[in-house]
Steps between C-alpha positions, in 0.01 A plus 500: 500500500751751583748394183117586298438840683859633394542306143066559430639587109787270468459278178669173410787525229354211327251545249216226470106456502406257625619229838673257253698753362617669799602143617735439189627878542588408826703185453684666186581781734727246677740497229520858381388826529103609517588675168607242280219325643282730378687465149441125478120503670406761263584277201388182685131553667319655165497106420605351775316638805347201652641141655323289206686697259803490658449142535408441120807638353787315707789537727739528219276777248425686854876480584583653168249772520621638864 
């Protein structure tokens, strides 16, 4: 509560819109910066913003595309 009542504007670096995408943000974060996050999710969630797509594609074409 207090963190909320001094930060009531702050806004995530990461750029998603919906839970699923936040999620992947998040564990992409681990490896690099927010920003080139938000390089790759911008090319990557216009087709590939939910798990069953994700999951239709393949480790290997999803490891190419990130």
């Amino acid at each position: 509560k207090l963190l909320q009542e001094h930060y009531f504007d702050a806004k995530p670096a990461l750029e998603y819109t919906n839970e699923f995408e936040l999620l992947v943000a998040v564990v992409l974060s681990a490896q690099c910066t927010d920003e080139r996050v938000n390089i790759v999710t911008k090319r990557l969630f216009p087709e590939l913003n939910h798990p069953a797509k994700m999951l239709a594609i393949g480790v290997t074409k999803l490891e190419t595309l990130i």
